[in-house]
C-alpha positions as protocol buffer text, in pm:
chain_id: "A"
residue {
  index: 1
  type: UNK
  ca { x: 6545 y: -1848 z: -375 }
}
residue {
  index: 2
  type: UNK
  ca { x: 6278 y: -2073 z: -563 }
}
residue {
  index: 3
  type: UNK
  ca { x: 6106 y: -1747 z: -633 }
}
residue {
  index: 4
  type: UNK
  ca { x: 6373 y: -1574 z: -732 }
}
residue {
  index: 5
  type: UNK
  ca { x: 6335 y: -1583 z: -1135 }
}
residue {
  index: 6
  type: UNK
  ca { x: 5994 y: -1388 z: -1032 }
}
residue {
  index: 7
  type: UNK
  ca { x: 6108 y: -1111 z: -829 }
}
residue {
  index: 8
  type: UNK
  ca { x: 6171 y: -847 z: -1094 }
}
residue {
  index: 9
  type: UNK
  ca { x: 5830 y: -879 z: -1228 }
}
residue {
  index: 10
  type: UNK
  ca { x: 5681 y: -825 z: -917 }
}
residue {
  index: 11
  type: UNK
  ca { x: 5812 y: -469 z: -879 }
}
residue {
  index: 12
  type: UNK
  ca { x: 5870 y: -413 z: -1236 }
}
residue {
  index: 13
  type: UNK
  ca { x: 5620 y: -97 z: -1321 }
}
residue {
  index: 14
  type: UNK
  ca { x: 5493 y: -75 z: -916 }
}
residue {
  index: 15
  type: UNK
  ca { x: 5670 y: 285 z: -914 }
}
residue {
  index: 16
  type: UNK
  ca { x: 5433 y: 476 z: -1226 }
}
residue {
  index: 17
  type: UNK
  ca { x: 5136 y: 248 z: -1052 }
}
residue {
  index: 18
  type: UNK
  ca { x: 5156 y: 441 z: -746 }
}
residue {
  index: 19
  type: UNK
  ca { x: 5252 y: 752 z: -901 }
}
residue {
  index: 20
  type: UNK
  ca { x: 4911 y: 726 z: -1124 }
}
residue {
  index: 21
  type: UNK
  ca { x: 4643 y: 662 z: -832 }
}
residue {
  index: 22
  type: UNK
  ca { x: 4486 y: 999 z: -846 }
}
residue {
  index: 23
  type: UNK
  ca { x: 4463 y: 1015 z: -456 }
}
residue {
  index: 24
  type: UNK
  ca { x: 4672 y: 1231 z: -195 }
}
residue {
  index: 25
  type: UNK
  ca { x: 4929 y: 977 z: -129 }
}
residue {
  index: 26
  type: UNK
  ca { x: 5224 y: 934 z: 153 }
}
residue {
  index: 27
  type: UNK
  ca { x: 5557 y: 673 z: 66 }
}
residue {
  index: 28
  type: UNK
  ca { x: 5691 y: 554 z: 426 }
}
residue {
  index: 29
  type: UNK
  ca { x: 6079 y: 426 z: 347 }
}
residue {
  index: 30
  type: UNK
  ca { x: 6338 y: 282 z: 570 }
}
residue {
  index: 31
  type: UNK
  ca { x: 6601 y: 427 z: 358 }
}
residue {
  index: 32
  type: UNK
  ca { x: 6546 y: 698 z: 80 }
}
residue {
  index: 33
  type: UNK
  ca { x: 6861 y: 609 z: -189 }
}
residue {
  index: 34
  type: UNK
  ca { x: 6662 y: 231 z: -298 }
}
residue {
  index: 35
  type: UNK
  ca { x: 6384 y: 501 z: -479 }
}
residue {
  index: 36
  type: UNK
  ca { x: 6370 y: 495 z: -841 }
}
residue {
  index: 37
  type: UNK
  ca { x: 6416 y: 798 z: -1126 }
}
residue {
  index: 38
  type: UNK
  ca { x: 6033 y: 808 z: -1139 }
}
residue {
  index: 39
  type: UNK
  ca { x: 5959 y: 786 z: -762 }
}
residue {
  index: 40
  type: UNK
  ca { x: 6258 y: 1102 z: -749 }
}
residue {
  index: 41
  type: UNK
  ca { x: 6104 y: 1306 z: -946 }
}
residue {
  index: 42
  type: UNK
  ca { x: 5724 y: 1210 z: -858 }
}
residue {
  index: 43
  type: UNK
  ca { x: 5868 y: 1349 z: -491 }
}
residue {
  index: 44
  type: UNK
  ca { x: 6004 y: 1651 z: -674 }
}
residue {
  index: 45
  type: UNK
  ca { x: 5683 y: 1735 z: -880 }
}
residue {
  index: 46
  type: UNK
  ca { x: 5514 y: 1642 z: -485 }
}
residue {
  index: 47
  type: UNK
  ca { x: 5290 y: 1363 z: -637 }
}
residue {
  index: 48
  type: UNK
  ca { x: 5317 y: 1242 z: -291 }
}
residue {
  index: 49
  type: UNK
  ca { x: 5442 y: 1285 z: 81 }
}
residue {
  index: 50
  type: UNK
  ca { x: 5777 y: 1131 z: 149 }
}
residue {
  index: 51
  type: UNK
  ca { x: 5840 y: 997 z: 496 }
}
residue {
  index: 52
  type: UNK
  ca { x: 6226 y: 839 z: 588 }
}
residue {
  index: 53
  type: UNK
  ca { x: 6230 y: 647 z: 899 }
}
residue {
  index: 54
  type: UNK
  ca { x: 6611 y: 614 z: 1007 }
}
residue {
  index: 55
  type: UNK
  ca { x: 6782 y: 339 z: 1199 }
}
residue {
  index: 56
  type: UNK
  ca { x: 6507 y: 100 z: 1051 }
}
residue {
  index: 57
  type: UNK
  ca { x: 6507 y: -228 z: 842 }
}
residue {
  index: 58
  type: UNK
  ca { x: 6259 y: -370 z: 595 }
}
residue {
  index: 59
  type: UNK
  ca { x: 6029 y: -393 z: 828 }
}
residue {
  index: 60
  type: UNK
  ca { x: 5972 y: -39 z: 957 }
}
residue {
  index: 61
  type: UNK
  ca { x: 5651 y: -112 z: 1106 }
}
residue {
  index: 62
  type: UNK
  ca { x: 5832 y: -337 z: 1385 }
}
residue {
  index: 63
  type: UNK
  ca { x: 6166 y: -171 z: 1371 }
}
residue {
  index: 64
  type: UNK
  ca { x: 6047 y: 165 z: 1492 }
}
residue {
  index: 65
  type: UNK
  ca { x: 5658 y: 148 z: 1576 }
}
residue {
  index: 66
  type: UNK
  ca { x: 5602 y: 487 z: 1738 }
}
residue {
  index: 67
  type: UNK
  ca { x: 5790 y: 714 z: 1440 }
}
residue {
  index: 68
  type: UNK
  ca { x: 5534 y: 529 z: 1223 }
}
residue {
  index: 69
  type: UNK
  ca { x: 5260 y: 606 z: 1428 }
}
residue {
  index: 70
  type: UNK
  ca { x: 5411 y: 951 z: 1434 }
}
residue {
  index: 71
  type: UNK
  ca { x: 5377 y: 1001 z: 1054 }
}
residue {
  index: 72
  type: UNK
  ca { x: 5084 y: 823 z: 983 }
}
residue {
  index: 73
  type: UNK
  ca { x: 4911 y: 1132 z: 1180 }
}
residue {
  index: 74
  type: UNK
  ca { x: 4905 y: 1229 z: 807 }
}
residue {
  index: 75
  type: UNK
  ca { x: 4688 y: 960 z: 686 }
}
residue {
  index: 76
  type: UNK
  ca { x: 4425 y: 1005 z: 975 }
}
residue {
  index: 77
  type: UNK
  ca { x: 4440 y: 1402 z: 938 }
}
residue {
  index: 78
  type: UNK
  ca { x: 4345 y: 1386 z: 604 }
}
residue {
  index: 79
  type: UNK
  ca { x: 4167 y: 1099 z: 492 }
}
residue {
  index: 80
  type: UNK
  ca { x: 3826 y: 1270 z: 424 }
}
residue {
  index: 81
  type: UNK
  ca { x: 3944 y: 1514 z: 184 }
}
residue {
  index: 82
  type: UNK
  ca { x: 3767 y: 1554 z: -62 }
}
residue {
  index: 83
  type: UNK
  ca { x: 3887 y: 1395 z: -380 }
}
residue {
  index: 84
  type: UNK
  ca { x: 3838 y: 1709 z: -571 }
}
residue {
  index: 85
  type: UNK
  ca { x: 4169 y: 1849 z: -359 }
}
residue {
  index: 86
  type: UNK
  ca { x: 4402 y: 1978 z: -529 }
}
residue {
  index: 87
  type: UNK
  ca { x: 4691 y: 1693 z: -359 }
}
residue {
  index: 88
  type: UNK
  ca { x: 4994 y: 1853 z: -474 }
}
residue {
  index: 89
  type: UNK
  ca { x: 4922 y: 2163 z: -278 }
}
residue {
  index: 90
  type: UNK
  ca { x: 4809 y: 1987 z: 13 }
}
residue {
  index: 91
  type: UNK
  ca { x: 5171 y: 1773 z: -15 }
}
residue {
  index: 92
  type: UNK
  ca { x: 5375 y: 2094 z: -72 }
}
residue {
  index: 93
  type: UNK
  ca { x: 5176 y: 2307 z: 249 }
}
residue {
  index: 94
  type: UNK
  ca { x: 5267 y: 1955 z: 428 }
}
residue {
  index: 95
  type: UNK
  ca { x: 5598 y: 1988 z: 369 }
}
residue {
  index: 96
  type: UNK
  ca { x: 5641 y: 2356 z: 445 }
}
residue {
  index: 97
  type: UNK
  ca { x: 5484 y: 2269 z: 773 }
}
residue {
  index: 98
  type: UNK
  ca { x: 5200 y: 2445 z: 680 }
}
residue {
  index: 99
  type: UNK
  ca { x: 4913 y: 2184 z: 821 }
}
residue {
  index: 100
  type: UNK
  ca { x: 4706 y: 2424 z: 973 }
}
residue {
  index: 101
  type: UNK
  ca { x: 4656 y: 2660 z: 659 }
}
residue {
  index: 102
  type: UNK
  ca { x: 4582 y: 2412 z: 356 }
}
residue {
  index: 103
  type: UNK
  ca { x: 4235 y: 2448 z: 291 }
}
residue {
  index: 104
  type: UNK
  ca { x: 3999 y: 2218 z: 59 }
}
């Protein structure tokens, strides 16, 4: 609680950071209703891949270890593509299920 008067400036713009990193991105989230309007429609406009891990904490990463293996296959899969990918393609193929056609 000491911290506490700090807390809102810690997050406070961390949502349009992430959203601005021109990279192919994936969001891992315990829960998906805590997002934000511009983390919403960054997932609309497939800025980046959205992963919900259910029956998990704030901790996902101890609370359910294997589904996050599971979906960080997506960070290993495609973490030498090339930064001149087009990412919101590569997100939107990803989420039609579409892994094995996206080409670079």
């Amino acid at each position: 609680m000491k911290t506490k008067e700090y807390w809102e400036g810690w997050y406070k713009g961390l949502s349009k950071a992430f959203l601005e990193v021109p990279v192919i991105k994936q969001l891992v989230l315990a829960e998906s209703d805590k997002t934000d309007k511009e983390l919403k429609l960054g997932q609309i406009e497939a800025k980046f891949k959205l992963d919900i891990i259910m029956n998990s904490g704030h901790v996902v990463q101890e609370d359910q270890p294997k589904a996050l293996a599971n979906i960080l296959r997506f960070s290993v899969k495609f973490s030498n593509i090339s930064h001149k990918a087009d990412s919101k393609e590569v997100i939107k193929s990803l989420a039609r299920g579409e892994v094995s056609t996206v080409h670079i």
